[in-house]
N, C-alpha and C positions, 0 to 999 in steps of 0.2 A: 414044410414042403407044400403043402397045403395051399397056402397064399400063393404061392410063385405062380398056381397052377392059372389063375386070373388073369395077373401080368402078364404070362405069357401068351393067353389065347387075347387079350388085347393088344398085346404087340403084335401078334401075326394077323389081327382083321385088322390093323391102322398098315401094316406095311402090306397089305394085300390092298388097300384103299389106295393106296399110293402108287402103285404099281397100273392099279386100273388104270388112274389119271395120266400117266405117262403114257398107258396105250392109247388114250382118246387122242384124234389127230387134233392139230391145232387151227380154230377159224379166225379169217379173217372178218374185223368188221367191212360190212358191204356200206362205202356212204355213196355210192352211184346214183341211190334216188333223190338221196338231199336229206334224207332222215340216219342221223347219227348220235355220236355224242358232242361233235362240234358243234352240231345246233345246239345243245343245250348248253351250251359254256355261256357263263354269265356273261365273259368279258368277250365276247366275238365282234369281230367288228369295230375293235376301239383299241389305241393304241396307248402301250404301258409306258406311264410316266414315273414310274415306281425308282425312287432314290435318282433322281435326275436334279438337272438345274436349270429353270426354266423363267430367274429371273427376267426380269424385264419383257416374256414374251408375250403376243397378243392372239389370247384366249375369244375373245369377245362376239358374241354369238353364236359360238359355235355347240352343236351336238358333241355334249362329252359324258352322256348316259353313260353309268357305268365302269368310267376310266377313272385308273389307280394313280393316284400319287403322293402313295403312302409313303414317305419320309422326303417326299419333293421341297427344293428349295423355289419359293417362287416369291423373291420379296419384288415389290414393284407390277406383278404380271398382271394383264389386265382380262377378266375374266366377267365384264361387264356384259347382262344379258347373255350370258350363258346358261345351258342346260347342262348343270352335274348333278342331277336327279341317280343317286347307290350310287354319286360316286366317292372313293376314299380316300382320305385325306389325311388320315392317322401318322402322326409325329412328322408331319410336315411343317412348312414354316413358311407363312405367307404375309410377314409382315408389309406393308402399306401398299398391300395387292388390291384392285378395284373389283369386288363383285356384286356390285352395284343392278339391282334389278337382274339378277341371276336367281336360278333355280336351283336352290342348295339342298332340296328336299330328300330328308332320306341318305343324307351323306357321314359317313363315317367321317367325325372331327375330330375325334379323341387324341387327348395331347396335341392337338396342333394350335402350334404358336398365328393367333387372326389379329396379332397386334397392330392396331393403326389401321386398320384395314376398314375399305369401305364396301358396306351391307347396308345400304339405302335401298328402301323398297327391295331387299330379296328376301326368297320363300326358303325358310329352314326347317319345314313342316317337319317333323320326327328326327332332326337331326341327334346323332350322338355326339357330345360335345365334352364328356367326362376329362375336365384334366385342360382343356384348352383355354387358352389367355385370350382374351376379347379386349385386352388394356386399350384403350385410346380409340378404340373403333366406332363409326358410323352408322347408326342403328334406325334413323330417322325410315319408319315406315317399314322395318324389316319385318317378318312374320315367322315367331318361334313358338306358334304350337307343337304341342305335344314333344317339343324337344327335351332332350337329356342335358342339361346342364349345372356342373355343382353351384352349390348354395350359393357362396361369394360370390362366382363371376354373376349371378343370376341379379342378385341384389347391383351388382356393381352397374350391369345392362338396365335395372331399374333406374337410379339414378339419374342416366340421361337417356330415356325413353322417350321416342314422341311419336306420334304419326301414326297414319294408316295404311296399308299394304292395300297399292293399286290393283294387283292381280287376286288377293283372296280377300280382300275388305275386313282383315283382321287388324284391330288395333296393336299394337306394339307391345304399350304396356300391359294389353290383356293378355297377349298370346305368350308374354313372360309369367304372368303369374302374378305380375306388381299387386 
């Protein structure tokens, strides 16, 4: 009997604990001055392309800080001179998409099919790339430091390396590792 004596004065301070919280009124968040949790949403501002199909569409300089399109079909899109600097791209499939002198820095790649695709002269500074096919693609002048890339496609991207990145003056084959 002894024991029980615990449990029960724990059960009655957690349902006395409970009972407070029911009596607190409930507030609302105030975003009237502009300070909220909507300002701090990563994705504010940019529009979700998450499991979409966006073949053939024209991406091409556009502001796309940020934007999702995590499992996006985009074979053909042309995203040349674009800004997808955090943006995600995970188990998407952009086979013979132009991202040609784009900003890929910082972009979640992981599993995503970059086959045929062309990365002339763009910035993949810290890309994660774990698990993504780069087969047959365009690398002339791209810049992959600090990127996350497994062994093979790394070696594969060595192979046909060239060039130097107009915007970070990174050699190709250095910023791979070759």
């Amino acid at each position: 009997m002894a024991s029980s004596s615990p449990i029960r004065w724990l059960t009655s301070l957690l349902a006395s604990l409970w009972l407070l919280l029911l009596a607190l009124p409930a507030q609302a968040l105030d975003t009237s001055t502009g300070i909220g949790l909507q300002d701090r949403a990563l994705f504010q501002d940019t529009v979700d392309y998450t499991l979409t199909n966006q073949s053939g569409k024209d991406f091409s300089g556009q502001q796309l800080v940020n934007t999702s399109f995590a499992g996006a079909v985009g074979k053909g899109a042309n995203f040349s001179g674009a800004n997808l600097h955090g943006a995600i791209l995970t188990q998407g499939a952009f086979p013979e998409a132009d991202f040609s002198g784009a900003d890929l820095s910082d972009v979640l790649l992981d599993r995503t099919d970059m086959s045929h695709t062309n990365l002339s002269n763009a910035v993949l500074i810290g890309v994660i790339a774990a698990g993504a096919s780069f087969s047959g693609a365009e690398i002339t002048g791209a810049d992959f430091s600090d990127a996350l890339i497994d062994r093979i496609d790394q070696r594969q991207l060595c192979s046909r390396a060239s060039g130097t990145n107009p915007s970070t003056g990174a050699d190709t084959r250095t910023s791979l590792g070759c």
